[in-house]
N, CA, C and O of each residue as an XYZ file, in Angstrom:
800
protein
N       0.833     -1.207      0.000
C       0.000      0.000      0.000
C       0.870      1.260      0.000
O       0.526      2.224     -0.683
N       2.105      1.291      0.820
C       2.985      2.503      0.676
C       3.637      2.281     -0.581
O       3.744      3.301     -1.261
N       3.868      1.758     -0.827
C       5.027      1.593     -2.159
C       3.800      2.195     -3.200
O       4.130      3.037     -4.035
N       2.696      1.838     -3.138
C       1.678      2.545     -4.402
C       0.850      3.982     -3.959
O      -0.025      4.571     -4.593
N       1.047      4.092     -3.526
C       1.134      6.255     -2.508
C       2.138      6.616     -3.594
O       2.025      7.182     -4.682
N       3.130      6.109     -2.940
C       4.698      6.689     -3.512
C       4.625      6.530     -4.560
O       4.571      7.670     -5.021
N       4.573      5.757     -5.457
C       4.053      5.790     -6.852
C       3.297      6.399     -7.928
O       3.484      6.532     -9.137
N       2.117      6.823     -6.870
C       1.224      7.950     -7.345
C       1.991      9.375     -6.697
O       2.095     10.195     -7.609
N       2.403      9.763     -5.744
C       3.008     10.842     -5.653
C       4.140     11.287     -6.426
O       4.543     12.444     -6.548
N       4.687     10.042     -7.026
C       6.270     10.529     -7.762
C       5.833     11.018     -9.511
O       6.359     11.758    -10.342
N       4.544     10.112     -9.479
C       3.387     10.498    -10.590
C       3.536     11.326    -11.120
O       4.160     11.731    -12.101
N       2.527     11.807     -9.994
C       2.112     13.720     -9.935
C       2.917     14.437     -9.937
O       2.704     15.353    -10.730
N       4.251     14.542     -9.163
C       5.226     15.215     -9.508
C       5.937     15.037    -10.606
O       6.550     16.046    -10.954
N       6.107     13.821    -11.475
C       6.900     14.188    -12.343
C       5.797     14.810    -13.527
O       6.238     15.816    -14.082
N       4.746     14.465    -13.886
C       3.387     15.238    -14.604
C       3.553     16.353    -14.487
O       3.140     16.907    -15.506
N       4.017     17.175    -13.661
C       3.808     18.489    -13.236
C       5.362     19.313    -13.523
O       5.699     20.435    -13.902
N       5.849     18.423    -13.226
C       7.203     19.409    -13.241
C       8.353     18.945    -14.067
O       9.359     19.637    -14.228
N       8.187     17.745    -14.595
C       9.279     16.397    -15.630
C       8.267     16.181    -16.581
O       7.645     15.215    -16.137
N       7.672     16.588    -17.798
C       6.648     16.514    -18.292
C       7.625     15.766    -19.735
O       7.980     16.650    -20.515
N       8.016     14.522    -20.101
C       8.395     13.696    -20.738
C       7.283     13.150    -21.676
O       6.501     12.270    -21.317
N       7.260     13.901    -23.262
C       5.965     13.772    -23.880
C       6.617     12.460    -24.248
O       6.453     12.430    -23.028
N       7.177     11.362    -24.659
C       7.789     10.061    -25.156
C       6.843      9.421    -24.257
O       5.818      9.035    -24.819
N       6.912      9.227    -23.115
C       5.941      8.581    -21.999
C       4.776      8.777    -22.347
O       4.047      7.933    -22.867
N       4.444     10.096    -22.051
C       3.351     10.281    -22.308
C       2.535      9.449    -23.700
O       1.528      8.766    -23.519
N       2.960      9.583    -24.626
C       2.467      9.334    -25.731
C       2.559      7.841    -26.038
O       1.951      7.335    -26.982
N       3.284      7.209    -25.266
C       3.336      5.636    -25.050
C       2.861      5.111    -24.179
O       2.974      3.898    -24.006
N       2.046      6.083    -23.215
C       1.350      5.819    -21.806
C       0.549      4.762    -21.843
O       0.309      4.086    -20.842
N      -0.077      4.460    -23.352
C      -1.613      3.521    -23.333
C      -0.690      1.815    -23.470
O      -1.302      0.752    -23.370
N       0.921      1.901    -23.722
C       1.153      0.522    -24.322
C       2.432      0.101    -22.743
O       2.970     -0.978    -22.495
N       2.515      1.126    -22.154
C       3.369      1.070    -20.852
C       1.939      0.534    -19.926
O       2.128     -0.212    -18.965
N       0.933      0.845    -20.187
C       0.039      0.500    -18.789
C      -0.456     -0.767    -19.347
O      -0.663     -1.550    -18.420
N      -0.674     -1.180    -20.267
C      -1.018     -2.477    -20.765
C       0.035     -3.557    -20.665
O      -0.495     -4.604    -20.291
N       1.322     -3.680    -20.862
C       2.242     -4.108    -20.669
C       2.554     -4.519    -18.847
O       3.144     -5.491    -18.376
N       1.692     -2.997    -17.937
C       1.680     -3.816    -16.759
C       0.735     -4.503    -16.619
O       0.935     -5.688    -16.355
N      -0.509     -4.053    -16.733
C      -1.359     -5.024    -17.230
C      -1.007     -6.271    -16.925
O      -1.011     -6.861    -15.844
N      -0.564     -6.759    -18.485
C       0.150     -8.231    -18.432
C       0.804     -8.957    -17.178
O       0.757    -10.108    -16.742
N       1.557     -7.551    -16.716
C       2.514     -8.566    -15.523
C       1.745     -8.837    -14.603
O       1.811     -9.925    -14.031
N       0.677     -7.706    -14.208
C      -0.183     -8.162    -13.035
C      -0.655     -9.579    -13.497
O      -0.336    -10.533    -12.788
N      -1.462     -9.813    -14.741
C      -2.379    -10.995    -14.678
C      -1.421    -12.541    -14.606
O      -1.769    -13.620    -14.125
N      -0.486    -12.269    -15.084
C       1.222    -12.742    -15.257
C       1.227    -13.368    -13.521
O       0.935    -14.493    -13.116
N       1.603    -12.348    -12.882
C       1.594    -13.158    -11.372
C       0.319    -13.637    -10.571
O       0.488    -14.414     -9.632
N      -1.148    -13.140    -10.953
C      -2.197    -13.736    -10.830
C      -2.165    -15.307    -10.833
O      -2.354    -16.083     -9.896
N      -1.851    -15.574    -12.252
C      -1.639    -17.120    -12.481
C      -0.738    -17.287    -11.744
O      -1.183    -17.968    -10.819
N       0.240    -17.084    -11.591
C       1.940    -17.553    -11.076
C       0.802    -18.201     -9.775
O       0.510    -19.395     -9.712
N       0.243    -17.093     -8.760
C      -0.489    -17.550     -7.396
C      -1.643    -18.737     -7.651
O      -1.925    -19.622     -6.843
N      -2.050    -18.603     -8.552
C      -3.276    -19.817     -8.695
C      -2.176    -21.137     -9.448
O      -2.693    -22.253     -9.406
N      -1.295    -21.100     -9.854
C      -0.051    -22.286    -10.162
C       0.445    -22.423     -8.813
O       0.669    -23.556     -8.386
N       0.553    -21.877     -8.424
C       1.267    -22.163     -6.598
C       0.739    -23.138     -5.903
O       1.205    -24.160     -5.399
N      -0.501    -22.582     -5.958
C      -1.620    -23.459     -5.361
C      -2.103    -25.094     -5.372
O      -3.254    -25.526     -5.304
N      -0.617    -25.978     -5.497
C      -1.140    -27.214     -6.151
C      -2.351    -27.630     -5.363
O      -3.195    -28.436     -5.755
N      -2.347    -26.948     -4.116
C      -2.830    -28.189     -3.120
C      -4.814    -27.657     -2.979
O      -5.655    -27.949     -2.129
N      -4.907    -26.707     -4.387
C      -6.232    -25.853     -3.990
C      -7.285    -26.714     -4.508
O      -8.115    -27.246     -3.771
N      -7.261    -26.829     -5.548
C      -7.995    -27.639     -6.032
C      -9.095    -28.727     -5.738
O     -10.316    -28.729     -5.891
N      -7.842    -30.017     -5.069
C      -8.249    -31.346     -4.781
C      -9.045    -30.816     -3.151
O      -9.715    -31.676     -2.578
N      -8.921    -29.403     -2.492
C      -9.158    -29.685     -1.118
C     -10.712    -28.966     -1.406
O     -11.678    -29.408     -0.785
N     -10.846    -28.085     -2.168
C     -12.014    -27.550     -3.242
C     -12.700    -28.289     -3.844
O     -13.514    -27.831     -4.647
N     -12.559    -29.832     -3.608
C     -13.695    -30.388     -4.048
C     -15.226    -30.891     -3.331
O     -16.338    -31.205     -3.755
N     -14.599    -30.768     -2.086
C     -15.182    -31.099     -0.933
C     -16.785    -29.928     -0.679
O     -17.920    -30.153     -0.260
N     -16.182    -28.866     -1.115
C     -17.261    -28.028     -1.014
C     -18.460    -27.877     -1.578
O     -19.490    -27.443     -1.063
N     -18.210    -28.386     -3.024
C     -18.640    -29.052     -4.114
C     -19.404    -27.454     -5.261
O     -18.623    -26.523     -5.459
N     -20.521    -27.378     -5.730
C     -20.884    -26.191     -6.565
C     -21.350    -25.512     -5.360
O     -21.371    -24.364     -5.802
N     -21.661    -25.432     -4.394
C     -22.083    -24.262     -3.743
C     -21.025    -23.291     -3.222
O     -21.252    -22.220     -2.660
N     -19.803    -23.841     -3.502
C     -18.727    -22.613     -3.516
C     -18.587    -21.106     -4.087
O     -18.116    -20.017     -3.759
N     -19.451    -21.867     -5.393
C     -19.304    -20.932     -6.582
C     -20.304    -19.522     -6.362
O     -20.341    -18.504     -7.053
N     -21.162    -19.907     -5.018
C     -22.224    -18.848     -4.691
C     -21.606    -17.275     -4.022
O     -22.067    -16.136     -3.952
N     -20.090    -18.066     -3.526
C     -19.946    -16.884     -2.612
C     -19.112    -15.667     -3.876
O     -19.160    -14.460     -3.643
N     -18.661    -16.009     -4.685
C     -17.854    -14.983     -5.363
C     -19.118    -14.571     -6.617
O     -18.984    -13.694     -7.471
N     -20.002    -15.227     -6.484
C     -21.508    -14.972     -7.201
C     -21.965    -13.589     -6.866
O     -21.921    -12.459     -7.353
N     -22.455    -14.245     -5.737
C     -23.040    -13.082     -4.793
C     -22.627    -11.617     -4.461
O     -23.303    -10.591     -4.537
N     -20.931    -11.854     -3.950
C     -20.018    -10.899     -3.897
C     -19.769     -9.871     -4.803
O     -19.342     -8.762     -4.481
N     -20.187    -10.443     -6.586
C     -19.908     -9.609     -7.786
C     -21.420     -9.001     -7.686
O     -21.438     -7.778     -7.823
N     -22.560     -9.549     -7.495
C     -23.664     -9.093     -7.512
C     -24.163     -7.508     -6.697
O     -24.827     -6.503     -6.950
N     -23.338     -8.096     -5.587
C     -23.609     -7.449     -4.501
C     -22.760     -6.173     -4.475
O     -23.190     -5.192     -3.867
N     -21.343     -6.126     -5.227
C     -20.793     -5.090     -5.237
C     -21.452     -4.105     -6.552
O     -21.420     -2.886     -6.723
N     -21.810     -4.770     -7.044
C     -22.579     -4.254     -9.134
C     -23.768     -3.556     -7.787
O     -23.788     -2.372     -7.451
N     -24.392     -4.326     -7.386
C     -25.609     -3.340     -6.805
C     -25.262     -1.939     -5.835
O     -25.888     -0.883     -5.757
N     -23.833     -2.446     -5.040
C     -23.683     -1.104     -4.253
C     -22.997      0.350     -4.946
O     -23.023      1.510     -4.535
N     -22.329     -0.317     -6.282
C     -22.373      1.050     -7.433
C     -23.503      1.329     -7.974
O     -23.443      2.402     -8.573
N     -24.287      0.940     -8.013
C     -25.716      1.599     -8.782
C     -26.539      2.191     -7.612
O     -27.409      3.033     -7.832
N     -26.251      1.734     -6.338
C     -26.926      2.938     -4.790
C     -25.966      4.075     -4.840
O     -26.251      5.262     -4.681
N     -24.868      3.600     -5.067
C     -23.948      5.007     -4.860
C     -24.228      5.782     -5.631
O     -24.610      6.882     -5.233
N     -24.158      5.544     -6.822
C     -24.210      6.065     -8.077
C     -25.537      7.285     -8.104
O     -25.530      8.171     -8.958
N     -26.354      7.209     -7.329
C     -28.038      7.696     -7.373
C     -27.686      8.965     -6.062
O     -28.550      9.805     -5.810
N     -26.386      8.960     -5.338
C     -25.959     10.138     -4.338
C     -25.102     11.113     -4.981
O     -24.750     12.165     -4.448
N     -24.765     10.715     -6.191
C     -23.084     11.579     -6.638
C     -23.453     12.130     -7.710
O     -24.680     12.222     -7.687
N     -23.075     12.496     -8.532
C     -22.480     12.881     -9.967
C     -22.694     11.704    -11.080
O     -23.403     11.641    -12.084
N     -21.728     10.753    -10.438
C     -21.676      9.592    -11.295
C     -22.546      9.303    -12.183
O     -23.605      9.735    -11.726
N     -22.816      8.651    -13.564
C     -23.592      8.369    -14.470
C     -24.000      6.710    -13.644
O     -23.153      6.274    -12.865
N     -25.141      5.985    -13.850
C     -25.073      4.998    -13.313
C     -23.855      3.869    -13.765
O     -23.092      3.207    -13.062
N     -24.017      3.950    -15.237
C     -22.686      3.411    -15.498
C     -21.326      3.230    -15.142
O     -20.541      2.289    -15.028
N     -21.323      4.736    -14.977
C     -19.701      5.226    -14.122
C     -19.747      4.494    -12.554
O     -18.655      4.168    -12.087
N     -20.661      4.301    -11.951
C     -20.450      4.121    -10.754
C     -20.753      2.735    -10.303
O     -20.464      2.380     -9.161
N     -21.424      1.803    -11.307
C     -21.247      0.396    -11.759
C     -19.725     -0.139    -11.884
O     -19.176     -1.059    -11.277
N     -19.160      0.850    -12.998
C     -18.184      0.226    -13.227
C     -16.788      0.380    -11.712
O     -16.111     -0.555    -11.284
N     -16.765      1.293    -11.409
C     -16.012      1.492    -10.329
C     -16.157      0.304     -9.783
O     -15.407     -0.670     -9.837
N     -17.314      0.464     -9.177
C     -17.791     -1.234     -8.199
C     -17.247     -2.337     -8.603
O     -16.893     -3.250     -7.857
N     -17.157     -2.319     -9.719
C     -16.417     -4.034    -10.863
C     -14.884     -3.959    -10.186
O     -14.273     -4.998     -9.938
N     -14.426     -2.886     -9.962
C     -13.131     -3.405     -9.412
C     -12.995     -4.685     -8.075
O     -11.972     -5.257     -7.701
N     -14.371     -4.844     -7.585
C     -14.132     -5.775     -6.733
C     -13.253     -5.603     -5.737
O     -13.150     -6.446     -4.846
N     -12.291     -4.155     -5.778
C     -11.405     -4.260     -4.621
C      -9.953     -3.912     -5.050
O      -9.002     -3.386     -4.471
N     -10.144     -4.377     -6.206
C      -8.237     -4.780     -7.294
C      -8.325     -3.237     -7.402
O      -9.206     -2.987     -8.225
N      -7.714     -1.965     -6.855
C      -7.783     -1.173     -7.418
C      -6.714     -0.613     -8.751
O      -7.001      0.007     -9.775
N      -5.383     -1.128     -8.237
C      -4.487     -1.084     -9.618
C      -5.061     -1.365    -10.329
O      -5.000     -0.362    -11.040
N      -6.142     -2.494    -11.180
C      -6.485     -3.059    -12.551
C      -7.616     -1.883    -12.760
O      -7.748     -1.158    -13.746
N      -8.482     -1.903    -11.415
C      -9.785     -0.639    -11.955
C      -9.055     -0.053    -12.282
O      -8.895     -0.419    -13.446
N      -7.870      1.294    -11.931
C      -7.954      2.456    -12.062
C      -7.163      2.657    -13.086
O      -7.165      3.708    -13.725
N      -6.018      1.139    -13.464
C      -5.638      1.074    -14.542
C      -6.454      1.530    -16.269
O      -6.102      2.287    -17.173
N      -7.706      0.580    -16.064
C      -8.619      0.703    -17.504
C      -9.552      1.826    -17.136
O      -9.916      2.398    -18.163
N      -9.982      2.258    -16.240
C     -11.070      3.354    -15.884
C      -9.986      4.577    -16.432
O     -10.373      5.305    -17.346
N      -8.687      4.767    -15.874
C      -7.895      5.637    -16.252
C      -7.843      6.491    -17.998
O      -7.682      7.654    -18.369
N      -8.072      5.194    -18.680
C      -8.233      5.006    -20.167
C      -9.229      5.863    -20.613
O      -9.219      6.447    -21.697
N     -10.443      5.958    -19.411
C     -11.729      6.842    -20.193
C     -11.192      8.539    -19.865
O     -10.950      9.395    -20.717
N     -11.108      8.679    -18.369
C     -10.819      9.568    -17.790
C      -9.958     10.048    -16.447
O     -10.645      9.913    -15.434
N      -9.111     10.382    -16.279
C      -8.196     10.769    -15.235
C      -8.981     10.984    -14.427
O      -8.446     10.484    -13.437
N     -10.237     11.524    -13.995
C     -11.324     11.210    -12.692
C     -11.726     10.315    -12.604
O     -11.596      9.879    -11.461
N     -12.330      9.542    -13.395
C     -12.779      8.102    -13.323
C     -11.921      7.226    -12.687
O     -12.065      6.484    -11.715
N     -10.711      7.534    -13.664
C      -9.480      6.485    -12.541
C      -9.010      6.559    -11.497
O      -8.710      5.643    -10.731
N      -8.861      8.116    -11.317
C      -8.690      7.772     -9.438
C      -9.674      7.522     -8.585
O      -9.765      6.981     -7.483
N     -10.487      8.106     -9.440
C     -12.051      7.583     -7.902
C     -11.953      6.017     -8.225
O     -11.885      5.387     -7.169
N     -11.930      5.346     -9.145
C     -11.607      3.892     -8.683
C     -10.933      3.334     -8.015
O     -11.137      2.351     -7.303
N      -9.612      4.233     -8.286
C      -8.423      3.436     -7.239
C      -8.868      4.047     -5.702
O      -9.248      3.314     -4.789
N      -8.752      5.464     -5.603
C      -9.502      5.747     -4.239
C     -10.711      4.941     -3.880
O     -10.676      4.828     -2.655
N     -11.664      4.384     -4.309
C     -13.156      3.893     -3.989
C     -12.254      1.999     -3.568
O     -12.120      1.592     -2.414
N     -11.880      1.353     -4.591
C     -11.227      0.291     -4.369
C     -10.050      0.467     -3.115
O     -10.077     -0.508     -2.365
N      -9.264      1.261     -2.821
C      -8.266      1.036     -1.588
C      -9.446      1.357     -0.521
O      -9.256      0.593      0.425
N     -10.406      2.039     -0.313
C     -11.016      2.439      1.075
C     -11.746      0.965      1.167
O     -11.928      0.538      2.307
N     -12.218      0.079     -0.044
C     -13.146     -0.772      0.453
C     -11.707     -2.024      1.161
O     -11.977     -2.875      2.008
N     -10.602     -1.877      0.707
C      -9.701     -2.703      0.842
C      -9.551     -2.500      3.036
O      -9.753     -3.302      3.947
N      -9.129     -1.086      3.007
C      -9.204     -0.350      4.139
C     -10.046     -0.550      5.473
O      -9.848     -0.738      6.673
N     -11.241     -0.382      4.457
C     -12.633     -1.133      5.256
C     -12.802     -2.627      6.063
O     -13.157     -2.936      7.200
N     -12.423     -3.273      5.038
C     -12.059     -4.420      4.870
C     -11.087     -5.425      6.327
O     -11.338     -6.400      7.036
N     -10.006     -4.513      6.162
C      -9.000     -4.895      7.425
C     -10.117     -4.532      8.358
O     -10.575     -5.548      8.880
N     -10.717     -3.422      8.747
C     -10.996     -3.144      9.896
C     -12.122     -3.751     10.333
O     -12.236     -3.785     11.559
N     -13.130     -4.321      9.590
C     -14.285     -4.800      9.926
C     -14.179     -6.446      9.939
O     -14.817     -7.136     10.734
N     -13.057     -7.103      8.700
C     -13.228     -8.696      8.759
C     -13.435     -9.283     10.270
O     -14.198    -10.226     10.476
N     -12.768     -8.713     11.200
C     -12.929     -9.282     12.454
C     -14.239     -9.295     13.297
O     -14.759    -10.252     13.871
N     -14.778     -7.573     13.209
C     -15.850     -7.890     13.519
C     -17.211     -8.669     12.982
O     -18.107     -9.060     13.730
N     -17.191     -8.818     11.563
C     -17.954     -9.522     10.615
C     -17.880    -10.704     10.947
O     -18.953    -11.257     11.187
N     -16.566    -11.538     11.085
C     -16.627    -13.179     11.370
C     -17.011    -13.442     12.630
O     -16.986    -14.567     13.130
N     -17.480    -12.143     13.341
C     -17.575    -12.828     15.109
C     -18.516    -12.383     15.077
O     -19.088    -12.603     16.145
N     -19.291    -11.638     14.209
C     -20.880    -11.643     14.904
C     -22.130    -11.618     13.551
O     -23.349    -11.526     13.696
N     -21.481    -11.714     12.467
C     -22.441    -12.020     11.070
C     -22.049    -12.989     10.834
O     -22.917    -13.858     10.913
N     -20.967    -13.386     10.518
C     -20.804    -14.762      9.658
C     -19.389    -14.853      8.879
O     -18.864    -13.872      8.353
N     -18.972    -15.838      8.873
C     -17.352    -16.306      7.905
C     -17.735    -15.564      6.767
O     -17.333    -14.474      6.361
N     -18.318    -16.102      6.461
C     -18.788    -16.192      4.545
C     -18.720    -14.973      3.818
O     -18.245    -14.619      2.739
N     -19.723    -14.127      5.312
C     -19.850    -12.623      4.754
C     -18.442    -11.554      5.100
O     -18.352    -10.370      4.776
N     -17.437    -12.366      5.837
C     -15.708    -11.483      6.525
C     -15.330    -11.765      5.108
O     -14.847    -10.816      4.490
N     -15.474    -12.978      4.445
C     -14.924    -13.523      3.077
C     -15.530    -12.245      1.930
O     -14.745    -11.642      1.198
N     -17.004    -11.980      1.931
C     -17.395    -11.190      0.751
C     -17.158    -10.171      0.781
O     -16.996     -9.590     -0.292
N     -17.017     -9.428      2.067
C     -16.764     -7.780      2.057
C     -14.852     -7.721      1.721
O     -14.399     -6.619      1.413
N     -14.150     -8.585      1.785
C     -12.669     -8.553      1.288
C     -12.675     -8.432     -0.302
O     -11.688     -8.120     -0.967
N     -14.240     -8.797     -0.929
C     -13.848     -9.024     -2.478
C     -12.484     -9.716     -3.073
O     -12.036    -10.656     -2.417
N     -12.084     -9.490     -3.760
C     -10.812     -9.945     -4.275
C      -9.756     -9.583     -3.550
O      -9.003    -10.465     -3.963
N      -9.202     -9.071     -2.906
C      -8.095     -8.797     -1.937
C      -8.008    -10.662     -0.906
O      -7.062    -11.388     -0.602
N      -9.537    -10.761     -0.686
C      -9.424    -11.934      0.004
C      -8.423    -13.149     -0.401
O      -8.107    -14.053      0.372
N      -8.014    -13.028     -1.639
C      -6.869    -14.408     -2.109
C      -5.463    -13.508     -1.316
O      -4.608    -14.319     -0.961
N      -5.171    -12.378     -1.062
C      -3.726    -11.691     -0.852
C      -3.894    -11.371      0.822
O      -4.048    -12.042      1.842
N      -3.769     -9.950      0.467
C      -4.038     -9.070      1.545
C      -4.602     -9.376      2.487
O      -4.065     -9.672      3.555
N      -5.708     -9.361      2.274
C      -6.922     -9.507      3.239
C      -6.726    -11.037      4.251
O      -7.265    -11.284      5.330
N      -5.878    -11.791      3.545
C      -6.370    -13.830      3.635
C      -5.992    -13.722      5.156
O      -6.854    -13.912      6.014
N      -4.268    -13.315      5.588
C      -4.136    -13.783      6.851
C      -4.763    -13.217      8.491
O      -4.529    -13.530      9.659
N      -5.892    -11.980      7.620
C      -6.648    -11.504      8.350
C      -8.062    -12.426      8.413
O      -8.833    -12.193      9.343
N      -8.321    -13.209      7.677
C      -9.512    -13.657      7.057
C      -9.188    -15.073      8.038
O      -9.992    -15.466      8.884
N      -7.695    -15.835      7.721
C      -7.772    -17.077      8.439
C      -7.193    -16.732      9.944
O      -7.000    -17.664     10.725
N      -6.978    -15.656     10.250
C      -7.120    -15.209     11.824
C      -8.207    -15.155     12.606
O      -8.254    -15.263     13.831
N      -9.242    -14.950     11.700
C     -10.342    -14.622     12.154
C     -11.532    -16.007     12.244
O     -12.374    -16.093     13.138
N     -11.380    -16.929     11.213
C     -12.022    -17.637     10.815
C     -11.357    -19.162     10.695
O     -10.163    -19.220     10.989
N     -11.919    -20.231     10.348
C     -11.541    -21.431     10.748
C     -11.001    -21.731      9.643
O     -11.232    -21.038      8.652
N      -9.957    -23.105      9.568
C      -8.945    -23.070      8.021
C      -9.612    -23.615      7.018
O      -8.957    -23.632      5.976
N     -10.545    -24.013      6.955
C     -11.737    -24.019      5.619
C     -11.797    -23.464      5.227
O     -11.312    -23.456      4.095
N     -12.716    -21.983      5.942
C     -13.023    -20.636      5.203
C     -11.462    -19.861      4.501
O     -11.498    -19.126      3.514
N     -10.672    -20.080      4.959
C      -9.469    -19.642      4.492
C      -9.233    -20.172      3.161
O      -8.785    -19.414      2.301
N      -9.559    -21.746      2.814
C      -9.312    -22.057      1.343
C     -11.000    -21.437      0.878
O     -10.966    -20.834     -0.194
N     -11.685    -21.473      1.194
C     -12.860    -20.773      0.585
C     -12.496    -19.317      0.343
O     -12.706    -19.044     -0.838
N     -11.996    -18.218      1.077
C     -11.263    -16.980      1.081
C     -10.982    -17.178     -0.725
O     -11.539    -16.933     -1.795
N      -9.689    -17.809     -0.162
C      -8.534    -18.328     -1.631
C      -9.075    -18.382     -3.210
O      -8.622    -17.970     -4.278
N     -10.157    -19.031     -2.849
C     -10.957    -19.556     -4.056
C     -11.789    -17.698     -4.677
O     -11.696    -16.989     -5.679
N     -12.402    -17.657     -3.586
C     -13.434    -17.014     -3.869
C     -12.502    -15.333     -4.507
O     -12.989    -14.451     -5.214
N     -10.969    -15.415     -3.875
C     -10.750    -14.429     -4.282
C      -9.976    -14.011     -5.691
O      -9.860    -12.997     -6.379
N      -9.492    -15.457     -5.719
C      -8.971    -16.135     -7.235
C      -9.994    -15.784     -8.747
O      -9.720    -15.159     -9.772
N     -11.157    -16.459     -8.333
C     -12.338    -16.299     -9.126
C     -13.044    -14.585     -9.143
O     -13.804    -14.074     -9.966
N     -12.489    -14.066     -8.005
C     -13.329    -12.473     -8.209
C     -11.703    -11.777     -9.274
O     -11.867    -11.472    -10.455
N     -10.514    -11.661     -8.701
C      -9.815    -11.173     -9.470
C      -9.832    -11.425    -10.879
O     -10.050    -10.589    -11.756
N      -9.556    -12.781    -11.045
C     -10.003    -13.051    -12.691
C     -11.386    -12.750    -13.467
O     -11.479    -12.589    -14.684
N     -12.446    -12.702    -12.528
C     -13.199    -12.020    -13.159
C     -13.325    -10.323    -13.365
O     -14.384     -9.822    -13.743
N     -12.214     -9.576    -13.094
C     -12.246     -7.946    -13.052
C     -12.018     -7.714    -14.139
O     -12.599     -6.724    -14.583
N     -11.210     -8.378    -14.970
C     -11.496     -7.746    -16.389
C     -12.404     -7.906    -17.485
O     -12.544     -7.081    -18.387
N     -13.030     -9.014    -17.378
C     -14.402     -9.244    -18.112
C     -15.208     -8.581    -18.016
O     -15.851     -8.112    -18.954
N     -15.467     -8.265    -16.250
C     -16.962     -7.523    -16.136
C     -16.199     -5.907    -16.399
O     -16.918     -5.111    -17.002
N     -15.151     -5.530    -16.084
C     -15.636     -4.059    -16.581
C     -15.441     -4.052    -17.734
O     -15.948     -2.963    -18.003
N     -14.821     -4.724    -19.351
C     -15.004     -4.403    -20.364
C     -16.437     -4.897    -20.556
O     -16.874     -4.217    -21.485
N     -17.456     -5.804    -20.112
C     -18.955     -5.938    -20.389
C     -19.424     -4.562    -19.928
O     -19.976     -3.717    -20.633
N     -19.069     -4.454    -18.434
C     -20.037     -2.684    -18.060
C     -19.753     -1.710    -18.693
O     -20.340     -0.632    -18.591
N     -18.935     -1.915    -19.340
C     -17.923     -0.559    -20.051
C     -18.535     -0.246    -21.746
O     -18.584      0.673    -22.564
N     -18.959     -1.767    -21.590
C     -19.635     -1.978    -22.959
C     -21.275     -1.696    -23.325
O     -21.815     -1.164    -24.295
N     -21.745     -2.244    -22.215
C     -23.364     -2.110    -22.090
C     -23.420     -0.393    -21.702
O     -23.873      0.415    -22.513
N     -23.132     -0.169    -20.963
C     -23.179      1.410    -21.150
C     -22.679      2.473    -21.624
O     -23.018      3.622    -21.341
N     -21.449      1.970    -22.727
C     -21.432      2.636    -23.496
C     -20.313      3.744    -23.270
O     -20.132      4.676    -24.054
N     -19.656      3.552    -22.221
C     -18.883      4.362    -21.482
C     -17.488      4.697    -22.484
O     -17.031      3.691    -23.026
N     -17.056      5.485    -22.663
C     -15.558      5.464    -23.751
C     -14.854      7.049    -23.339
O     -13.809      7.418    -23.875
């Protein structure tokens, strides 16, 4: 989380005061290129995982409900937000699709508009934020399942050794799963939301 502050601050300063049009003008094939590496070590972590699989069978298809729900449920809390702000409903759909990943949102949101993209990455780190501070109270007085859905996708990284601190070592490979399946799904659903509404 500090190392990507610093990143965005060295940003802004060099934008402002190191204004390097070469970058600039190669900006769309430098951010795609990270792109790649992110989804690049995505897999690397789901290849790691020999042991995820075979222990994932046990749970059987009702696994598949919790990172269901989780995408549902975040698509619905951008379209409430969306009805307080500015935001177009679209715009504030798609934010929500980050699921949490805010590098990848604010990466492609960035593409439409330099506001769009930081309110993603800002909207995605606070739910990340959120996240630490509440998993504990969530698994001790709502439920595992739901400490698991409010992490969104962070739950395979960040979030996990807060998640299996809190919760029993099942829910921890359920965490894993559920957060595997929300990250890989962040780029589908925002080029679909991006698409159905038309957003460019």
């Amino acid at each position: 989380m500090f190392g990507i502050t610093i990143a965005i601050v060295i940003g802004v300063i060099s934008g402002l005061f190191f204004r390097n049009d070469i970058l600039i003008s190669n900006s769309d094939d430098i951010v795609n290129l990270g792109l790649c590496l992110l989804l690049f070590f995505v897999g690397m972590d789901i290849g790691d995982s020999g042991e995820l699989f075979p222990k994932l069978k046990k749970f059987g298809k009702k696994i598949w409900l919790l990172p269901i729900s989780t995408i549902f449920g975040s698509l619905i809390g951008g379209y409430i937000g969306s009805l307080f702000t500015t935001l177009s409903v679209g715009e504030g759909v798609a934010i929500s699709a980050g699921l949490g990943w805010y590098s990848l949102s604010a990466i492609e949101l960035s593409k439409i508009s330099a506001e769009l993209g930081s309110l993603a990455f800002l909207t995605n780190v606070l739910r990340e934020l959120f996240s630490i501070l509440s998993v504990p109270f969530i698994a001790k007085y709502i439920g595992s399942l739901e400490s698991v859905s409010v992490a969104g996708a962070t739950s395979m990284d960040s979030l996990l050794p807060i998640i299996n601190r809190n919760n029993s070592a099942d829910i921890s490979i359920v965490a894993f799963f559920s957060g595997i399946t929300l990250t890989c799904s962040v780029p589908f659903l925002l080029t679909i939301i991006l698409n159905i509404f038309n957003i460019k």
